[in-house]
KEKE-616280 format. One record per residue (C-alpha): residue in three letters; x, y, z. Coordinates in steps of 0.5 Angstrom, whole numbers, padded with zeros to 4 digits, always signed. Layout:
<robas>
ALAXYZ/...
</robas>
This chain:
<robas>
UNK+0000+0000+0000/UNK+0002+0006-0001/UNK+0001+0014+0000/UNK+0003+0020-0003/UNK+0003+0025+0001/UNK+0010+0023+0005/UNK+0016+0019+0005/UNK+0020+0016+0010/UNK+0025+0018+0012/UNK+0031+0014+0016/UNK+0034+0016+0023/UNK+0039+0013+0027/UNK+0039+0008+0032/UNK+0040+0012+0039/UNK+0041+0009+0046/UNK+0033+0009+0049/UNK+0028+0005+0052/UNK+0027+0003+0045/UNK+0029-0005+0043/UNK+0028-0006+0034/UNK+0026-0014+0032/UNK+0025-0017+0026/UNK+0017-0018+0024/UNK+0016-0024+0024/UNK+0008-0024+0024/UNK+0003-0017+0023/UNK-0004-0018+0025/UNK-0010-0015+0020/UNK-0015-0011+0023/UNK-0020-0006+0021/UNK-0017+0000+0025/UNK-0011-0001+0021/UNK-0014+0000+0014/UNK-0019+0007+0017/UNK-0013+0010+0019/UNK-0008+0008+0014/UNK-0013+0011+0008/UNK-0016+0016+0013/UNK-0023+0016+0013/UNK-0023+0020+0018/UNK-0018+0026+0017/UNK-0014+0025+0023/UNK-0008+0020+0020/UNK-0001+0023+0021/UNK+0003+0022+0015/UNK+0007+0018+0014/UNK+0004+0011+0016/UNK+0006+0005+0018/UNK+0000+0001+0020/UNK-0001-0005+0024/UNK-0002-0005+0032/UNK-0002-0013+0033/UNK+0006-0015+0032/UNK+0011-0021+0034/UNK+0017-0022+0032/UNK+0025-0023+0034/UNK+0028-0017+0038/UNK+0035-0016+0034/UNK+0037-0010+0038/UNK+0035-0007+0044/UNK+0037+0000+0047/UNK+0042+0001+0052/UNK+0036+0003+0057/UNK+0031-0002+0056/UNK+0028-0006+0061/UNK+0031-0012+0064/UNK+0028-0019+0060/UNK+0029-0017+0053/UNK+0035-0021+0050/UNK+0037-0020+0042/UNK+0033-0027+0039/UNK+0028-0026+0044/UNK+0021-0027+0041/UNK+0017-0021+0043/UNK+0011-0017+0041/UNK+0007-0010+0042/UNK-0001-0008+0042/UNK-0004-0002+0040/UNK-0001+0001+0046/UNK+0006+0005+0044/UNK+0008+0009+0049/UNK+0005+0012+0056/UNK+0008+0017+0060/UNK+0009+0012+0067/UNK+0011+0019+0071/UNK+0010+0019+0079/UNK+0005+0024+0078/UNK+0001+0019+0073/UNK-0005+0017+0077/UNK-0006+0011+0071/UNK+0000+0009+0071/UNK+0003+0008+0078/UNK-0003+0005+0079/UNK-0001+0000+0074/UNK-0007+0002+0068/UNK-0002+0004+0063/UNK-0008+0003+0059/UNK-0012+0009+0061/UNK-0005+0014+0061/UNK-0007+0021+0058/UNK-0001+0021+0055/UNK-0001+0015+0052/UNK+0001+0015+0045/UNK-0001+0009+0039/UNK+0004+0003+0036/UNK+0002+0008+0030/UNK+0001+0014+0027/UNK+0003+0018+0033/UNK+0008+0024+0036/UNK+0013+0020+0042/UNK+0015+0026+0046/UNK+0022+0027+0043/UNK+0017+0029+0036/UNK+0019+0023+0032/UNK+0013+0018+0030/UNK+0011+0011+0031/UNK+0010+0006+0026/UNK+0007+0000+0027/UNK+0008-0008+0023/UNK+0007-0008+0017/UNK+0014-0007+0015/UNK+0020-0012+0016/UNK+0022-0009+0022/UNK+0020-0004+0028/UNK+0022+0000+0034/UNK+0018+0001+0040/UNK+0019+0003+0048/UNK+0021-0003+0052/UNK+0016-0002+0056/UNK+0010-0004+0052/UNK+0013-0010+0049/UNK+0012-0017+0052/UNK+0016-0023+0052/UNK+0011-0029+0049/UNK+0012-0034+0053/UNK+0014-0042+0050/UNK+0008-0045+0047/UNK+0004-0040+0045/UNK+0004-0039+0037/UNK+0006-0033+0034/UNK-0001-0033+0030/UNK-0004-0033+0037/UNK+0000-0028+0040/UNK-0002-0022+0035/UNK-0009-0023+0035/UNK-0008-0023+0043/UNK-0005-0017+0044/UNK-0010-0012+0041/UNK-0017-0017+0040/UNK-0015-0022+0044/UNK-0013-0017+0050/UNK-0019-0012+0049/UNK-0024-0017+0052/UNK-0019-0020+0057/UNK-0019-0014+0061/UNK-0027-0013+0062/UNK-0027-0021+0063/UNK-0023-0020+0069/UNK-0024-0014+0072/UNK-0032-0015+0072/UNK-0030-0022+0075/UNK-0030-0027+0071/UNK-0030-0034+0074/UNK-0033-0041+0076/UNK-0039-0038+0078/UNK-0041-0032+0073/UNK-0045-0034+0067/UNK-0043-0030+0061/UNK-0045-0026+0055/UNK-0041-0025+0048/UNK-0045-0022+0043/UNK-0042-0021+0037/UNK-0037-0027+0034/UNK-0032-0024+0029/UNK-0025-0023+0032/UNK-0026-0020+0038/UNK-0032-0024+0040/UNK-0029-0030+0038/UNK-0024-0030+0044/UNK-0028-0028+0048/UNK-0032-0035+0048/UNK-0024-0037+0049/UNK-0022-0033+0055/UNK-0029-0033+0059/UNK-0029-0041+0058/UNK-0022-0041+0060/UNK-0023-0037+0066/UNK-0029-0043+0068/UNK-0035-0040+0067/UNK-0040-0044+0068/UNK-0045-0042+0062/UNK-0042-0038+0056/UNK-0048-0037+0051/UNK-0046-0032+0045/UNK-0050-0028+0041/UNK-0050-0026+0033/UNK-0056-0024+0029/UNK-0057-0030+0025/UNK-0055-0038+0025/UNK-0050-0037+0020/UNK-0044-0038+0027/UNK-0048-0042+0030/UNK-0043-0048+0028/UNK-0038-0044+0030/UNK-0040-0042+0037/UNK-0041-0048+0039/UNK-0034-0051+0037/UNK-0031-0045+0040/UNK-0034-0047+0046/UNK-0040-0043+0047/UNK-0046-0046+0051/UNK-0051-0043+0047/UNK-0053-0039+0041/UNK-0057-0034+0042/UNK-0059-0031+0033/UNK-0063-0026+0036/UNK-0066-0024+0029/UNK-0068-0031+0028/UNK-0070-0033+0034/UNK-0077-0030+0036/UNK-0078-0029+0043/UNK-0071-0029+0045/UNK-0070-0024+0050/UNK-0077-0027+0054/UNK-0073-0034+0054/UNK-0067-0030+0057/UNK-0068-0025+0061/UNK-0065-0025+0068/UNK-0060-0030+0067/UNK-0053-0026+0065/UNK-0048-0024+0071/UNK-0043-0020+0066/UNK-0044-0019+0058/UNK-0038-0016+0054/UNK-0041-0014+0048/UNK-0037-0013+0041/UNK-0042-0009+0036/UNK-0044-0003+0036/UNK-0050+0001+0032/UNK-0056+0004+0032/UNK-0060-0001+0031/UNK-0057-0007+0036/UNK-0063-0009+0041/UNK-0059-0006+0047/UNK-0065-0004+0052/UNK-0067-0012+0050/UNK-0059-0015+0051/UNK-0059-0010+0058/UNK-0066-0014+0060/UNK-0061-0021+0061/UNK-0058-0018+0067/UNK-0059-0021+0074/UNK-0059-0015+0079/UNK-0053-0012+0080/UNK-0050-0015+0073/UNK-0046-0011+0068/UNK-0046-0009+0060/UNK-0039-0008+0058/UNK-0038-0004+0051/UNK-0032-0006+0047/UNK-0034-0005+0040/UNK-0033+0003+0039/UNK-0039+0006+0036/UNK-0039+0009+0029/UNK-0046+0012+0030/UNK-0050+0013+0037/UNK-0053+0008+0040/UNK-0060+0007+0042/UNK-0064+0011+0047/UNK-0065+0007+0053/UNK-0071+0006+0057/UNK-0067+0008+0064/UNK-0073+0006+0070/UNK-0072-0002+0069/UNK-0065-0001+0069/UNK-0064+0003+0076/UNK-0069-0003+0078/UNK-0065-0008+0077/UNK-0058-0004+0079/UNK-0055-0005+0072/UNK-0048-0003+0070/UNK-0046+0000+0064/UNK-0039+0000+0064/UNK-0034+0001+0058/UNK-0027-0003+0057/UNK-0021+0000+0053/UNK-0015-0005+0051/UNK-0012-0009+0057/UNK-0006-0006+0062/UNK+0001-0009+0062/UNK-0001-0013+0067/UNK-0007-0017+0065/UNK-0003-0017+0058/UNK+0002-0022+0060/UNK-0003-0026+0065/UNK-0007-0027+0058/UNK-0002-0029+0055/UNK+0001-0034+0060/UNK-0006-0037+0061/UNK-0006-0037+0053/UNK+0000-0041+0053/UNK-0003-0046+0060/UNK-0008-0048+0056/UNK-0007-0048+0050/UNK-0012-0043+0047/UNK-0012-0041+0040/UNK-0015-0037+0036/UNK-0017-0038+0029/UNK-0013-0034+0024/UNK-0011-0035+0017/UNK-0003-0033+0016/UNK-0002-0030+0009/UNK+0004-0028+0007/UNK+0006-0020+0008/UNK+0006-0018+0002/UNK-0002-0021+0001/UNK-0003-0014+0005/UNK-0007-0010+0001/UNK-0012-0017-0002/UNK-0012-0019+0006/UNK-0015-0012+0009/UNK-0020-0012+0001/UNK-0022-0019+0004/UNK-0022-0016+0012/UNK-0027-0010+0009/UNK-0032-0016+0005/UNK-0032-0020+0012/UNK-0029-0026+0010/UNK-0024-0028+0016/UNK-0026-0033+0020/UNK-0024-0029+0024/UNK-0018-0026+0023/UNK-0013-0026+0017/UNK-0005-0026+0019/UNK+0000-0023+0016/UNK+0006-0027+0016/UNK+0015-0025+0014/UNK+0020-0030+0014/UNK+0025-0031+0020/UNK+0030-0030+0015/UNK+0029-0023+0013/UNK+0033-0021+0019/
</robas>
């Protein structure tokens, strides 16, 4: 892909925080393809996209941190840079996720007014300290998706208290919702059921472990049969027309609703009297701390988990972000360097 606007320009490798590796997997994702063609008029040119990225450190600035070693094999989410200062309320609590500071994998300005890029290149740099070790036994198809989808459901899954004796709802089975079944199931929920508009995942769902399928454009009387069953649902989706007040009727009191899907459009209006009834929450969840990063990926590598992804070669970019656009992963296309590039 290509852009007219700017060129890259080369700099020199100066001792920083920084560690520079060898691309080994990018994984695409829809953001990548809005910001890259900007959609939105607030790309920053020029730009490298790809925010979901494992590879092999093959140098490491004289100030990074501690357990990161040349060939060691790493990866980044979407989260580039955060400030990690004293006075950081975020950061010293350990939720670098939500730094004011915080800057992207790509498309933004480090302090010293240089830019970030991202994976869909054969090499990137990045702050030491949002790179993570990927633990032995956890492919690095698995670890892309992870680090940004797989991550982004993880969090409110744990810090809304996911365990033996919370039932679950995932609604929405693409890429992120697909991991959520994993994540929650792994966790030891005791009913996972996942929610889509019609039967056409239902296969799908149930392979990836969910207890029910609920196709809420194809099944009448759905919200009725479930309503007041749910302890935690992270929903995935957004819309105008999602049958929120119907999907928030699922709760048992004091139950909550978390948001992960960032709308385009405004949500439904809701009906707010049966929600103070019941104690409802509304929460919204952005991509995980470092914390909880390490633990999924660590849990990922205990049990096994894995996501489903298609590895096509990098230079397949451009047809996989078309094929990405047409909804045809099943559920996440990953783009993959040969090691020897380096």
């Amino acid at each position: 892909m290509e852009h007219p606007k700017e060129r890259f320009a080369k700099r020199e490798f100066r001792p920083t925080e920084s560690e520079r590796y060898n691309n080994i997997i990018e994984h695409v994702i829809e953001t990548d393809a809005e910001d890259f063609f900007d959609y939105q008029g607030q790309t920053v040119y020029p730009c490298c996209v790809g925010h979901e990225i494992v590879g092999r450190a093959v140098r490491v600035g004289s100030q990074a941190r501690e357990g990161i070693a040349i060939g060691d094999r790493v990866g980044v989410g979407p989260q580039g840079y955060t400030c990690r200062k004293p006075d950081c309320e975020c950061c010293s609590k350990g939720q670098e996720n939500y730094c004011p500071r915080r800057l992207g994998t790509y498309g933004d300005r480090y302090p010293d007014g240089s830019l970030s890029y991202g994976g869909f290149a054969d090499y990137c740099r990045h702050n030491s300290h949002s790179v993570f070790s990927i633990p032995e036994g956890l492919a690095s198809e698995d670890a892309a998706v992870m680090l940004c989808a797989g991550s982004t459901v993880y969090e409110p899954l744990k810090e809304h208290g996911a365990g033996p004796e919370t039932r679950v709802g995932i609604i929405g089975l693409g890429g992120l919702g697909h991991l959520g079944l994993l994540f929650a199931k792994a966790m030891g929920c005791p009913t996972v059921v996942a929610f889509s508009r019609s039967t056409a995942k239902q296969e799908d769902a149930l392979r990836l472990g969910a207890d029910e399928y609920v196709a809420t454009a194809d099944q009448k009387g759905w919200a009725e049969q479930h309503a007041s069953t749910l302890d935690l649902i992270i929903c995935t989706v957004s819309g105008p027309r999602m049958p929120l007040q119907e999907y928030l009727a699922l709760l048992r009191p004091k139950g909550t609703f978390c948001q992960v899907g960032i709308p385009e459009e405004p949500l439904p209006p809701l009906e707010i009297m049966s929600l103070v009834l019941n104690g409802t929450k509304i929460a919204f969840s952005d991509s995980a701390s470092p914390k909880n990063i390490r633990e999924m990926l660590q849990m990922a590598a205990d049990q096994g988990i894995k996501a489903w992804t298609e590895v096509r070669p990098m230079h397949e970019a451009n047809e996989a972000v078309a094929d990405m656009g047409k909804g045809s992963a099943r559920f996440r296309y990953v783009l993959e360097n040969k090691e020897d590039t380096a």
